[in-house]
C-alpha positions in Angstrom: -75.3 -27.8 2.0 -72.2 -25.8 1.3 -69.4 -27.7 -0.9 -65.7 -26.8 0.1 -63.5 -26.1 -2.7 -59.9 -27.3 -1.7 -58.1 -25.3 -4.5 -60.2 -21.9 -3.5 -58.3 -22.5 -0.2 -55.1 -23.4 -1.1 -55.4 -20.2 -3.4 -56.2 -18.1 -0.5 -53.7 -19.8 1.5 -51.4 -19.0 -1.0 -52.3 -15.2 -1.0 -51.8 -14.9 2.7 -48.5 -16.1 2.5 -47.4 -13.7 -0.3 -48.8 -10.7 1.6 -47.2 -11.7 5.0 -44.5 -12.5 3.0 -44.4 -9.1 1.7 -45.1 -7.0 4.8 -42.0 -8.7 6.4 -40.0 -7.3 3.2 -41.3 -3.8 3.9 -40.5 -4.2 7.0 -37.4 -5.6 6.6 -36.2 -2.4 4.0 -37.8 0.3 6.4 -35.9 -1.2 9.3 -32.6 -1.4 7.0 -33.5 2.7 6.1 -33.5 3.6 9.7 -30.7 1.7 10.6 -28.2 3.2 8.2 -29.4 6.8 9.3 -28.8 6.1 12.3 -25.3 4.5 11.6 -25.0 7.8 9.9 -26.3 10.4 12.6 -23.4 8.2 15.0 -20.8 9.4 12.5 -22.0 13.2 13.5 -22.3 12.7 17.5 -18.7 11.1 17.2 -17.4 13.9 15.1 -19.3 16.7 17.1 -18.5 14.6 21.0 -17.2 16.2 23.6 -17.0 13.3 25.8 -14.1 11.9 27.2 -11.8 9.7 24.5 -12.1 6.5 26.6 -16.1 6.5 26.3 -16.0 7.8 22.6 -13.9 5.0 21.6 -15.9 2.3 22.9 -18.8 4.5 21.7 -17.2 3.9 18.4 -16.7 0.5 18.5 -19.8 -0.4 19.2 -21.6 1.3 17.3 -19.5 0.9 14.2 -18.7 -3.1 15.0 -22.8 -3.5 15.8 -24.4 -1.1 13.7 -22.2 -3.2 10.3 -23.5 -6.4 11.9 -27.1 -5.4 11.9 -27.2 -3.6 8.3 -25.6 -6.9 7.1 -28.4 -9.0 8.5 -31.0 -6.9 7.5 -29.9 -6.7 3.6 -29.1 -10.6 4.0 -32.7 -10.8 5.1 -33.8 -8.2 2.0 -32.0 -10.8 0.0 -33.9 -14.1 1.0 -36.9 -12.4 -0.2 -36.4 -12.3 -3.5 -36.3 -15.8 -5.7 -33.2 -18.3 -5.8 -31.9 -17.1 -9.4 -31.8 -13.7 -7.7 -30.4 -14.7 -4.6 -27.0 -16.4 -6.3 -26.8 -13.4 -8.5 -27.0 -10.8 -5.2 -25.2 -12.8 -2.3 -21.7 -12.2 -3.9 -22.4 -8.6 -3.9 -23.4 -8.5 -0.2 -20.0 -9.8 1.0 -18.1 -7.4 -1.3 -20.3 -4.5 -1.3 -18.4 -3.1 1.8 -15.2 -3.2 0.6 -16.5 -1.3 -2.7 -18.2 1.2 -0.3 -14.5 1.8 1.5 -12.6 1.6 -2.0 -14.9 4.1 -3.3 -15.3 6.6 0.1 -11.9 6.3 1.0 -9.8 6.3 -2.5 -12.3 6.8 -5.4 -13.7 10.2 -4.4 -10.7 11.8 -2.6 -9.0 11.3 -6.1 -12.1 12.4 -7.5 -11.5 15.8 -5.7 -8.0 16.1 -5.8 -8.0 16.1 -9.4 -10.9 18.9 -9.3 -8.5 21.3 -7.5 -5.5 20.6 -9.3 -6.8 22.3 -12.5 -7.3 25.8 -9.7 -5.2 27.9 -8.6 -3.3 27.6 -5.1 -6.3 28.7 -2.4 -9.0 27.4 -5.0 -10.7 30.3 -6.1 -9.8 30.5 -9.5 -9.5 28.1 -12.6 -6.6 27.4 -14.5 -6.9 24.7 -16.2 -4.0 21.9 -16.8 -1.3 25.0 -16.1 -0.4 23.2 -12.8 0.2 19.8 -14.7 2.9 22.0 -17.2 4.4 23.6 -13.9 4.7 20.0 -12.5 6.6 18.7 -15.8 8.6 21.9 -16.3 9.5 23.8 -13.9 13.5 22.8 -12.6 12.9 21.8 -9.1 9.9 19.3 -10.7 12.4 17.6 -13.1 15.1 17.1 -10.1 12.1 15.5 -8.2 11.3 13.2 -10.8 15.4 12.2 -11.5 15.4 11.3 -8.3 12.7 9.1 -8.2 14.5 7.3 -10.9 17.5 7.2 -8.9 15.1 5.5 -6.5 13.5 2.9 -8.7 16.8 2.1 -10.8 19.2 1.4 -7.6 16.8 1.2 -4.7 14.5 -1.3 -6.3 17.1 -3.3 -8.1 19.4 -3.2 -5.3 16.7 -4.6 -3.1 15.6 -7.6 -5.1 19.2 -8.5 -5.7 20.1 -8.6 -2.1 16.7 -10.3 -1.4 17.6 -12.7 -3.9 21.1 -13.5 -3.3 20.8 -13.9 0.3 17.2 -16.2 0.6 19.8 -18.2 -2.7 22.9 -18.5 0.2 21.0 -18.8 3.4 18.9 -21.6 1.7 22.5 -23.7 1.9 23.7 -22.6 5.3 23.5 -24.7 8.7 22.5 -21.0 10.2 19.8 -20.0 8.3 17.4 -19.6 10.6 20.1 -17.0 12.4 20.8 -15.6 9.1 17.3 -14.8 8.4 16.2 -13.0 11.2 19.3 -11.0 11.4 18.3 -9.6 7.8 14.9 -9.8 8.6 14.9 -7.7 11.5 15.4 -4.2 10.1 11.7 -4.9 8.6 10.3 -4.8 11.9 11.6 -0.9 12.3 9.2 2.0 10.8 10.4 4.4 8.4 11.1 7.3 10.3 12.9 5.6 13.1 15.7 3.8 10.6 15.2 7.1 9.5 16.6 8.5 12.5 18.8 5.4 13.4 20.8 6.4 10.0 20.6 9.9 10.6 22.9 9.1 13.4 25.0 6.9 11.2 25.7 9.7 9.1 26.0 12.4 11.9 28.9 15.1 10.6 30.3 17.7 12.9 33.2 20.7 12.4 36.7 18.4 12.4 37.5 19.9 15.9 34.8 18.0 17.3 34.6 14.2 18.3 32.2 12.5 15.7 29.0 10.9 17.0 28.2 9.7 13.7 29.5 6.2 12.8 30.4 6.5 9.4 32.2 10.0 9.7 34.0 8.4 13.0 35.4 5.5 11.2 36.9 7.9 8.8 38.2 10.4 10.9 39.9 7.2 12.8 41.3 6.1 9.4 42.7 9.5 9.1 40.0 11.2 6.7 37.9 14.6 7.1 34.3 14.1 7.4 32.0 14.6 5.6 28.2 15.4 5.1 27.2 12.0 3.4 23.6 13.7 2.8 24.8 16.8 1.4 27.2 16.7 -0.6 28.0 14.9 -4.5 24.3 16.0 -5.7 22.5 13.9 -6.9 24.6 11.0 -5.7 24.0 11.5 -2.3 20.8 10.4 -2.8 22.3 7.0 -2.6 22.8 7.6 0.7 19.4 7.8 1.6 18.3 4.6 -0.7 20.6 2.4 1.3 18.3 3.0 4.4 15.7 1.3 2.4 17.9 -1.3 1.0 18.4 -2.0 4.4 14.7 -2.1 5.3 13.0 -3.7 1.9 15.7 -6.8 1.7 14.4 -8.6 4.8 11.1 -8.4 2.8 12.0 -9.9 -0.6 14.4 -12.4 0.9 11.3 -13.8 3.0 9.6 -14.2 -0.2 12.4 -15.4 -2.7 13.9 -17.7 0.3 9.9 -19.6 0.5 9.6 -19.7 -3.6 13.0 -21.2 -3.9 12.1 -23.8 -1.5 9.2 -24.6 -3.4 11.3 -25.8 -6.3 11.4 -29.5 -7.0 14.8 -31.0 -5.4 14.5 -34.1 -7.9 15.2 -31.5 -11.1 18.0 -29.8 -9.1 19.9 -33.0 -8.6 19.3 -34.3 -11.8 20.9 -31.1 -13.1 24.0 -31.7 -10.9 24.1 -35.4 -12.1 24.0 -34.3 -15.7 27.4 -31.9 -14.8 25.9 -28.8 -14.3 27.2 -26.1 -12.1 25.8 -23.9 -9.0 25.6 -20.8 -11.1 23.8 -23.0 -14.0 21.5 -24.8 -11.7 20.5 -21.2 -9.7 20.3 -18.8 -13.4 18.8 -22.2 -15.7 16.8 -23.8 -13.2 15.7 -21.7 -10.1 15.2 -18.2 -11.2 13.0 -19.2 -14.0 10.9 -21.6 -11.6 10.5 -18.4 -9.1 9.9 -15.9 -11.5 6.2 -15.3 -10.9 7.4 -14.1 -7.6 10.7 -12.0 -8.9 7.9 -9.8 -10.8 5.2 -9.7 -8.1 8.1 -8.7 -5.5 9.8 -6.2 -8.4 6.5 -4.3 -8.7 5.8 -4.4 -5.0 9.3 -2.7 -4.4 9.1 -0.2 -7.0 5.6 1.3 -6.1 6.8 1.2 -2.7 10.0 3.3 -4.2 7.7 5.2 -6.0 5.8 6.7 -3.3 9.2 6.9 -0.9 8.3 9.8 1.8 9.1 9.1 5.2 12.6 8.6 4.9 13.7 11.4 2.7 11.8 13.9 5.4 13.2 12.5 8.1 16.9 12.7 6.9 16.9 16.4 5.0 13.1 17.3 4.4 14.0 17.6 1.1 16.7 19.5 0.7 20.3 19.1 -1.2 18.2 18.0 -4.1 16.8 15.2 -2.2 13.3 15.9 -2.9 10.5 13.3 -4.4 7.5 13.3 -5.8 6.2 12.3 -2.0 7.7 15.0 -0.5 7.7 17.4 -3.2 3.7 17.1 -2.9 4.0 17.7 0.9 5.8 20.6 0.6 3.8 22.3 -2.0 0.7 21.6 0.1 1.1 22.0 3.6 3.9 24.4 3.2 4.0 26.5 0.7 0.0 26.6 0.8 -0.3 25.5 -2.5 -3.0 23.2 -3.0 -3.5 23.5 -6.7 0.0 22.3 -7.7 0.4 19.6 -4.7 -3.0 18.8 -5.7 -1.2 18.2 -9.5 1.4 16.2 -7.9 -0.5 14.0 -5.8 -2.2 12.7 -9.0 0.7 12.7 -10.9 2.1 10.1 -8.2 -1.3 8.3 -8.1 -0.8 7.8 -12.0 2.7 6.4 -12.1 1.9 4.2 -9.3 -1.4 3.1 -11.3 0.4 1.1 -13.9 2.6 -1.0 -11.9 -0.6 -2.2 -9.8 -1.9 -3.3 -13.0 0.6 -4.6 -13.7 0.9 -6.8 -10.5 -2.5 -7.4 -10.5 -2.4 -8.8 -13.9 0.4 -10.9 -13.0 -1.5 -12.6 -9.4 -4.4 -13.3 -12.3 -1.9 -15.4 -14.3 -0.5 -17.4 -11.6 -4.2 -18.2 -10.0 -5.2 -19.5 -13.7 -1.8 -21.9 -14.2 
């Protein structure tokens, strides 16, 4: 008579499991390895297809929207394999492992090889070393470009938050702030090169004989001036001229922001400040500003790497010329137009390392407030 043994079964039970359990795994990774090849081979037919636009882009869309959706499952499937110690340490990585992938395809490695061919010569073929870098911080036109990013910063940035400020500060009080708002608002809603063109209307010249279609020079002429070429002349002031269009644009932006941090302040401390005799300009400089100022700085650093990297409305208006140039543009210029890819190649990562610091910056700042 044969005796069972209940704990040679469960044992063998046991091993069944852990091989079933590990065949589904292999599966599971060889099905994730031909599903990213394939994702892969799509990017190639789309490239490389001849078909009509309509059927590509659907093409596209499926395949990118589906093809995402079914690597995610399968390495969220990889992941339930392994033990629950692994799986709280690997989960977090699943959700952000896609946005790493983009950061690093789409950012990381074009820096990667834009700093490569800034240290060769124009067309590449030839290494020189940091020589472009010393062209980009002395050669004339260079130091104009980089005067008139400070131009930009110093007046367009501070001219910006101001304005933000002072008007989200005075609509807050009016019975029309709604109507105030979106009149400011509105220019925000316009892209940079059509209020480029909108202004370059606005600052239109023609010879004296002719009638003025530009607004500016027709108001003059009608108060009995000559006009003038707003965008040419008084180098480097008529820069200014071109920072007002963003002044214009960016205030709608930081008045949104101010207007919604200065309504989160606590009414009960401003009317106990106007019980204990202080005034308007006390309360707003004693009271509100230093209550909003997490968002003065994160909306300062917003507007100045967004002055920083200005481009669109400085080519629009004069492409650069009459001493207009920035960095931006100066780094279009060199690279599409002159054909020099080893000093706009220099300049791009010039730009990319001022810009760096601010978003640190910011960053460090959003870090603060989330820990308060």
């Amino acid at each position: 008579m044969t005796l069972l043994n209940p704990d040679a079964d469960d044992h063998s039970a046991e091993l069944a499991r852990a091989r079933r359990r590990r065949n589904r795994a292999i599966l599971t990774l060889l099905s994730g390895i031909v599903a990213a090849l394939v994702l892969f081979e799509g990017f190639f037919i789309l490239r490389d297809s001849q078909a009509p636009k309509l059927v590509t882009a659907l093409f596209a869309m499926v395949w990118g929207g589906g093809g995402t959706a079914i690597l995610y499952l399968i390495v969220n499937q990889l992941i339930e394999f392994t033990s629950s110690k692994w799986q709280k340490r690997l989960t977090p990585f699943l959700f952000v492992l896609p946005a790493i992938a983009f950061v690093v395809y789409f950012l990381a490695l074009p820096a990667i090889r834009t700093f490569i061919a800034s240290l060769f010569d124009r067309d590449g073929s030839s290494f020189v070393g940091l020589a472009n870098y010393i062209t980009v911080f002395t050669e004339p036109f260079m130091l104009v470009t980089f005067r008139n990013n400070v131009l930009w910063i110093v007046f367009g940035a501070s001219f910006t938050i101001i304005f933000g400020l002072l008007v989200a500060a005075l609509a807050d009080r009016s019975k029309f702030e709604n109507l105030a708002k979106a009149i400011i608002f509105m220019p925000m809603a316009i892209s940079l090169v059509g209020a480029g063109v909108i202004w370059k209307f606005i600052y239109a010249v023609r010879d004296p004989s002719d009638v003025q279609i530009g607004l500016l020079n027709a108001i003059v002429v009608a108060l009995g001036g000559e006009p003038q070429a707003w965008v040419a002349m008084l180098q480097p002031w008529n820069n200014l001229f071109l920072i007002v269009i963003v002044v214009w644009m960016q205030t709608g932006y930081a008045m949104v922001l101010f207007s919604a941090a200065i309504k989160s302040v606590p009414t009960d401390i401003i009317e106990a400040a106007r019980v204990d005799g202080a005034g308007e300009f006390k309360i707003f400089f004693s009271i509100i500003i230093p209550s909003i100022m997490g968002t003065v700085v994160t909306v300062s650093a917003t507007v100045i790497i967004f002055t920083l990297k200005i481009f669109d409305v400085v080519l629009v208006m004069t492409g650069g010329q009459f001493g207009t140039d920035v960095i931006a543009t100066q780094f279009y210029n060199q690279y599409f137009v002159n054909r020099n890819a080893g000093l706009g190649s220099a300049i791009a990562i010039v730009l990319l390392l001022t810009v760096i610091p601010v978003m640190v910056y910011n960053l460090r700042q959003f870090n603060k407030r989330e820990t308060l």
